[in-house]
N, C-alpha and C positions, 0 to 999 in steps of 0.2 A: 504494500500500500504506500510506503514511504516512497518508494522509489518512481511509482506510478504520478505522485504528488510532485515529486522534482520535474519528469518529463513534461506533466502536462504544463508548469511553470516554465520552462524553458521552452516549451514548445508556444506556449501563449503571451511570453514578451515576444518573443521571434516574429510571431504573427500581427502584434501589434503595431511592432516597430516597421515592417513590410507597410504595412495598411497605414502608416501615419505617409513614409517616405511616399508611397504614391499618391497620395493627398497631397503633397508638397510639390511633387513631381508638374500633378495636372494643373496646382496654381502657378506657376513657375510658367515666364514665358519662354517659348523656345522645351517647353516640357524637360529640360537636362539636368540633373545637380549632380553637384561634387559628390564620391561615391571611398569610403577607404573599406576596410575590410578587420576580419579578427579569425582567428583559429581559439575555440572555447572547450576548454577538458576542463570535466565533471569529476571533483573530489568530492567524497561523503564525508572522512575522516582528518581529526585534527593531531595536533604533536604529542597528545596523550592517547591516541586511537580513539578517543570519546568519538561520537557523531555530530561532526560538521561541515553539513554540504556547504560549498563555495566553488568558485568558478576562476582557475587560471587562464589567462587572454592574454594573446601574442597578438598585438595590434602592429602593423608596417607600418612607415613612416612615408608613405605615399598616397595619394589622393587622386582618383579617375574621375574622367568626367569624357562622356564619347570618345575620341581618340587621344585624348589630351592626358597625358602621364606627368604630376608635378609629387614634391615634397613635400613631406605635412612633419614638420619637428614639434611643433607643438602642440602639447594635449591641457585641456583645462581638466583635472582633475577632480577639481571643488563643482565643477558641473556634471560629471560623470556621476560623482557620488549621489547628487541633485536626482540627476535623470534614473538612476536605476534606481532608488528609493521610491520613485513616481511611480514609473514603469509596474515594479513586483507589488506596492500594495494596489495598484486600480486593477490589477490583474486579479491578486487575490481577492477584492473585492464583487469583482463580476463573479468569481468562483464560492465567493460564502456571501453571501449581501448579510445575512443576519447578523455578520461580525464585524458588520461596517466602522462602529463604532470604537469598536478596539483595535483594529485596523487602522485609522486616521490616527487614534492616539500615537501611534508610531513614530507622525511628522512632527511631535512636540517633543516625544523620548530622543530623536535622531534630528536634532535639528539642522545638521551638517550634511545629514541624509548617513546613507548606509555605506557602511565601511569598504573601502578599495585601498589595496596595500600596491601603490604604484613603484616598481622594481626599476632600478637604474636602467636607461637606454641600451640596446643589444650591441656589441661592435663591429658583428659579423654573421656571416647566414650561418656558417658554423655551427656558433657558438647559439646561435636562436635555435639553430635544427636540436642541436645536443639540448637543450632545455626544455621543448616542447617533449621530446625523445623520453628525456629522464622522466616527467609526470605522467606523461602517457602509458608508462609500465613501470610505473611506481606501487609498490605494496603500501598496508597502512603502516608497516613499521617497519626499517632495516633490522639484519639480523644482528650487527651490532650493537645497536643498541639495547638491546638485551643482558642485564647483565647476570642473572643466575635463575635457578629453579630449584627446588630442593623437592621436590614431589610433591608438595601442594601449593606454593607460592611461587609467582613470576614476577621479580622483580628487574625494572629498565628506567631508562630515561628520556628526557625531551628537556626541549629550548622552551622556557617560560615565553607568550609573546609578548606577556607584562612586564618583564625584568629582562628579558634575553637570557635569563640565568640557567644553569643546567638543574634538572630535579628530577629529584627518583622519585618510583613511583612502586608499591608491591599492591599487587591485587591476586585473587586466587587463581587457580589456573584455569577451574570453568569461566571465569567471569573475563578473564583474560581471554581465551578461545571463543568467548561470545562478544568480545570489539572486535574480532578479526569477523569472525561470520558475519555481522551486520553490514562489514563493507562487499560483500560478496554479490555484486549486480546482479540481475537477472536476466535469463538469455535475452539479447534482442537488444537490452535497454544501451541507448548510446550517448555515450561518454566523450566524442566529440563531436562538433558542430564547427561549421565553417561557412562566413558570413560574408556580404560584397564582395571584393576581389577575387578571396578562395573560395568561391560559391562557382560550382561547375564551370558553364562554357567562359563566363567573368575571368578567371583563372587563365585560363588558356589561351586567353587574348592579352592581358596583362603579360603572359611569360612572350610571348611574340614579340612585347614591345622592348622590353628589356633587351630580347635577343637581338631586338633591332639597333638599339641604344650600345650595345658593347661591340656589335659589327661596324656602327659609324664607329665609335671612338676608338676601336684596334688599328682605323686605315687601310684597312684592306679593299682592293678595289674590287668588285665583281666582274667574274670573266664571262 
């Protein structure tokens, strides 16, 4: 049921955010807007294996618009934080209307809106590949950090995000094997999402342009 609850959430911003952008599209003259893109993998689990869905995003530092390939270095994150806070309660709202009310309470608990932990800039496709890489078949806990078991207790460690500090943690072993089980997806359900740019045939015109952009600037002449 939890899991079914994240999909239809991510499947119902996705749909909103579609349905706003061609709203904006058809008021726009010349029907075109600027267009950038995001690759979004679906964690359940936090630094203690508790359950904490959250969404890692590799957004590119470029912006499409018809044939037109420019640079986008700058992100406003204090409106990110704005807009997905809108976005997840009028979503969850169309989905519970009776909990309308505890719902909005939200905009006055979060008045910054909803938490985005913005990561320094990438410096290479590399080093983006190897990041998205590493989350995309990341378990909820390395086996390192594990640090003993004595036949009923497991006790490990994690990064406070309140202190950055290291802290151990012993819980029993069933209750330990029941945070790994809970991050266990169910067949089907999907863990990444790829939006403008990396969204099918979008993707495959953007790689063109590039290939076009690194053929001019090598100098090579066509035979």
């Amino acid at each position: 049921m939890v899991y079914e609850t994240i999909n239809g959430f991510a499947n119902g911003v996705n749909y909103k955010n579609r349905e706003d952008y061609q709203k904006k599209k058809r008021s726009k003259k010349g029907g075109v807007l600027w267009q950038s893109g995001m690759i979004g993998a679906v964690h359940t689990f936090g630094r203690n294996v508790g359950f904490n869905p959250h969404v890692h995003a590799l957004i590119p530092e470029i912006k499409t618009r018809g044939k037109e390939v420019k640079d986008m270095e700058y992100f406003d994150y204090k409106y990110f934080r704005k807009v997905w806070q809108f976005k997840l309660i009028n979503y969850m709202i169309s989905k519970r209307p009776e909990r309308k009310v505890e719902y909005l309470k939200m905009f006055k608990d979060y008045p910054n809106g909803f938490y985005i932990n913005a990561k320094s800039r990438m410096k290479s496709a590399r080093g983006a590949a190897r990041y998205i890489g590493r989350y995309l078949a990341r378990p909820a806990i390395a086996e390192y950090r594990i640090i003993s078991y004595d036949g009923k207790n497991v006790t490990f460690w994690y990064k406070s995000h309140e202190t950055n500090e290291k802290v151990e943690e012993t819980v029993t072993a069933q209750v330990f094997v029941g945070r790994l089980l809970m991050h266990i997806t169910p067949k089907y359900f999907k863990m990444v999402r790829l939006y403008g740019v990396y969204a099918g045939s979008i993707s495959v015109k953007v790689r063109k342009c590039f290939g076009l952009l690194h053929y001019i600037k090598s100098g090579l002449k066509a035979i």
